[in-house]
C-alpha positions in Angstrom: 0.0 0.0 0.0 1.3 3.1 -0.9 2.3 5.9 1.9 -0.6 7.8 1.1 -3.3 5.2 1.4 -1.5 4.6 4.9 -1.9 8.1 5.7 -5.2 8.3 5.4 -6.1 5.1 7.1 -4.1 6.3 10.3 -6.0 9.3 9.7 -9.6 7.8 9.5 -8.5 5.4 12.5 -7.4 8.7 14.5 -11.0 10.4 13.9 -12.9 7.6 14.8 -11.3 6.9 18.1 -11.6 10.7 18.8 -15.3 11.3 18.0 -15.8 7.4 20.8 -13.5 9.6 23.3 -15.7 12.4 23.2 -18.7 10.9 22.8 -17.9 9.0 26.3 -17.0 12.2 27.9 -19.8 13.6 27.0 -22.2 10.9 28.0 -22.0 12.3 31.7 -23.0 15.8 31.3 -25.2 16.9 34.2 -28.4 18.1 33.5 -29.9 21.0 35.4 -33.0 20.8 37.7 -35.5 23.4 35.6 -34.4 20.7 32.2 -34.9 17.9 34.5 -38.5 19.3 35.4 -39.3 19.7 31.9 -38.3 16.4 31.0 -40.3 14.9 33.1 -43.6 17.1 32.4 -43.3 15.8 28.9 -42.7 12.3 29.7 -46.2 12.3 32.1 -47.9 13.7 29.1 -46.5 11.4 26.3 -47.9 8.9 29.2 -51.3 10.4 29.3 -51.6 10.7 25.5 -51.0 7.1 25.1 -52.9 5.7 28.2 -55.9 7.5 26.2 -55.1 6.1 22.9 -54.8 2.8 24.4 -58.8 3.4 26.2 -59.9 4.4 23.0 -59.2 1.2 21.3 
């Protein structure tokens, strides 16, 4: 294999691995309350919307 072709495989490998590094890193991000709080608003209404979907059948 040529140089080049080398070069860009070590180059592909090195972007891969970065993007999985930060992607973990990221995957701990704290989330504040006031997000949390609105999370969980729309969770109890997705809930509800199916819950009444489900009577409905």
């Amino acid at each position: 294999m040529p140089v080049i072709g080398w070069v860009f495989l070590l180059l592909a490998l090195a972007l891969i691995l970065g993007s999985l590094f930060m992607l973990r890193d990221s995957a701990n991000m704290p989330i504040s309350r006031e997000k949390m709080k609105k999370i969980r608003k729309r969770k109890a209404e997705i809930e509800a919307e199916e819950k009444a979907e489900d009577e409905d059948r």
